[in-house]
Structure formats: C-alpha cells, structure tokens
N, C-alpha and C positions, 0 to 999 in steps of 0.2 A: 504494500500500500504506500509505504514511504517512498518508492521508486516510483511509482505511475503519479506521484505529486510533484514529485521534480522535475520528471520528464514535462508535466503540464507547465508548471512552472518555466521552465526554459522553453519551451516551445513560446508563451505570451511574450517572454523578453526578447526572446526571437526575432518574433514578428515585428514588435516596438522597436528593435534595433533596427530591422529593415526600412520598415517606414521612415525611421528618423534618418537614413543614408539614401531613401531614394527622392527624399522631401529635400535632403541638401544639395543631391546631384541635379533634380530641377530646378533649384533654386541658380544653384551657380549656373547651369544651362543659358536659363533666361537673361543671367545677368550677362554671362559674358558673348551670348549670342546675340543682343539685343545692338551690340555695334555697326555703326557702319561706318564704308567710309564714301566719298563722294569724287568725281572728278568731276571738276567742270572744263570747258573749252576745249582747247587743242590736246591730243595724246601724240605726243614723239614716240614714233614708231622706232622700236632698240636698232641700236646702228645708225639711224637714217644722216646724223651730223657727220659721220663720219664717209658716208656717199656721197659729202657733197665739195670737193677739192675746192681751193679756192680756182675762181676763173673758168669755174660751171656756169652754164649758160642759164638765165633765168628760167627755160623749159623745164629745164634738167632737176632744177630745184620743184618748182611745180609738181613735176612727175614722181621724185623723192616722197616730198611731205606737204602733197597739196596745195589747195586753195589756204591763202592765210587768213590767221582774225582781222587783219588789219593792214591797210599799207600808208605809208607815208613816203616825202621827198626831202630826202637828207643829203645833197652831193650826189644825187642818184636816188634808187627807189631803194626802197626797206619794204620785204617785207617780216608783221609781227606776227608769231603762233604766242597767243597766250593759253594759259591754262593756271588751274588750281584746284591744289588736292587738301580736304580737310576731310575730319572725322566728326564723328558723334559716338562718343563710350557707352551713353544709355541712350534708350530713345527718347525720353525726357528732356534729355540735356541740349544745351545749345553746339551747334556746330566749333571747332575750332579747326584753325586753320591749320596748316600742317608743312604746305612747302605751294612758292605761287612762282612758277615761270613765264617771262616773255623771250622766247628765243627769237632772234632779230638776224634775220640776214641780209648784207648792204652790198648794193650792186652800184657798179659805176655804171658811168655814159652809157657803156656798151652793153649793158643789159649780164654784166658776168661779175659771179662772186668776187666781191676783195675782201669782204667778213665776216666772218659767223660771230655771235654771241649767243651767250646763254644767263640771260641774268637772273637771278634769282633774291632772296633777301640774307643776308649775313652778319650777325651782331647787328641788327637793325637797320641795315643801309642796303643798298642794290649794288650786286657785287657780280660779277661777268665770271660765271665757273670755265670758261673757256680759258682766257688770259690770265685770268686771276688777278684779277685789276679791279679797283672802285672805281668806276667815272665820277667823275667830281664836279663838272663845268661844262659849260659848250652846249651843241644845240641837241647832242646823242642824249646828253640828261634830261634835257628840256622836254624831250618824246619820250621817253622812256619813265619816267617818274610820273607822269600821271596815268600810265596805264596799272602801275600798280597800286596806286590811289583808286583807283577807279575797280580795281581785283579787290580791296577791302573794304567797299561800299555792304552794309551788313552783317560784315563780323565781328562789328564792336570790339572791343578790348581782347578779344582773344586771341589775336596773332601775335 
C-alpha cells in the first residue's frame, strides 16, 4: 500500500513538473519568436560592389544592382541604393534601428565608374566602409546627409 502511494505521488509531481517545463518552453517560445526584423529599401545583392571595376559603364552598373532609390548631379550622375535594416525584440516594442546604408556610385562625363561608396553610420557620423574615410565638407556631404536624415524620419531616439 505504501508503494502504490508513492508511485501516485510521483506520478502528480510528474505531471506538475511537466506542465511547469512545457509552460516555460512556450513561454520562452513566444518571447523569443515574437522578433522581427525588417529591411526597408535597397538589398545589395552579396558581391554585387565588387562586379563593379571602376570605369564600368553606367549599363553595366544598372545591370549589376538595378534601378537606384535615387539619382543626383554631382560632377557627373550619382546614382543612390538606400536601405535600412532594424529590428523589433517583442512585438510590443518599438522598432530600433540596426544598420542604415546609402551606397552611392559617381560616374563622370562619360557615363563610367570613378566611385563606389558605401556609407553607413559610425560613432554617430557617416562614415564610407569603402575608403574608410569620414567626408567632412563639400557638396558629397551636402547629398548624402540628408538622405540619412531622411532614413531616421520615425525612429525617434532609437538609433
């Protein structure tokens, strides 16, 4: 009799330990499933900067990594791929930014590569992972700073 009271006994703690792990495992499920992340605008296709030599004909960029978000006349045409990528850890929570690029490719007179950039943001300033150079001045800043003013439209304080 004392044996079939134990045995009932551990079989209920059994069960209770079960529920309380399979209660934790959906718990942590929901929480850590509930992420996302987002991309907006442009996706640089892996490799694509590196298919494009300088003194590639504006087709040839075209053909690489398409229509741009953007073009401007800078000594020539530019054009901009922007994009940005941010997350949401719950689905409650607000988005936060994560990483915001405007890749910028400058074409002289004759319609062919003399630049790639890749600017991005670093220690808080716009920082070219190509060169590895901050532009600081001139009319490259002057285009290129408000497109990433304009990628933070929304995100309030979370970048």
């Amino acid at each position: 009799m004392i044996k079939s009271n134990l045995t009932g006994f551990a079989r209920s703690s059994g069960w209770r330990g079960l529920r309380a792990a399979a209660a934790i495992a959906l718990l942590c499920a929901v929480v850590s499933g509930c992420g996302e992340q987002f991309q907006r605008g442009y996706v640089l296709p892996p490799g694509a900067l590196e298919q494009i030599p300088i003194g590639a004909s504006q087709d040839q960029v075209l053909i690489v990594m398409g229509t741009p978000s953007t073009v401007a006349t800078l000594n020539g045409e530019v054009f901009y791929y922007i994009s940005q990528r941010s997350e949401r850890p719950l689905a409650f929570m607000a988005d936060r930014l994560v990483d915001q690029r405007v890749i910028a490719v400058y074409f002289d007179k004759n319609r062919q590569v003399r630049r790639l950039a890749n600017y991005g943001m670093k220690d808080g300033r716009i920082f070219d992972f190509i060169s590895r150079t901050t532009p600081t001045s001139g009319q490259e800043i002057n285009y290129v700073a408000p497109l990433f003013k304009a990628l933070n439209i929304g995100q309030g304080d979370n970048h």
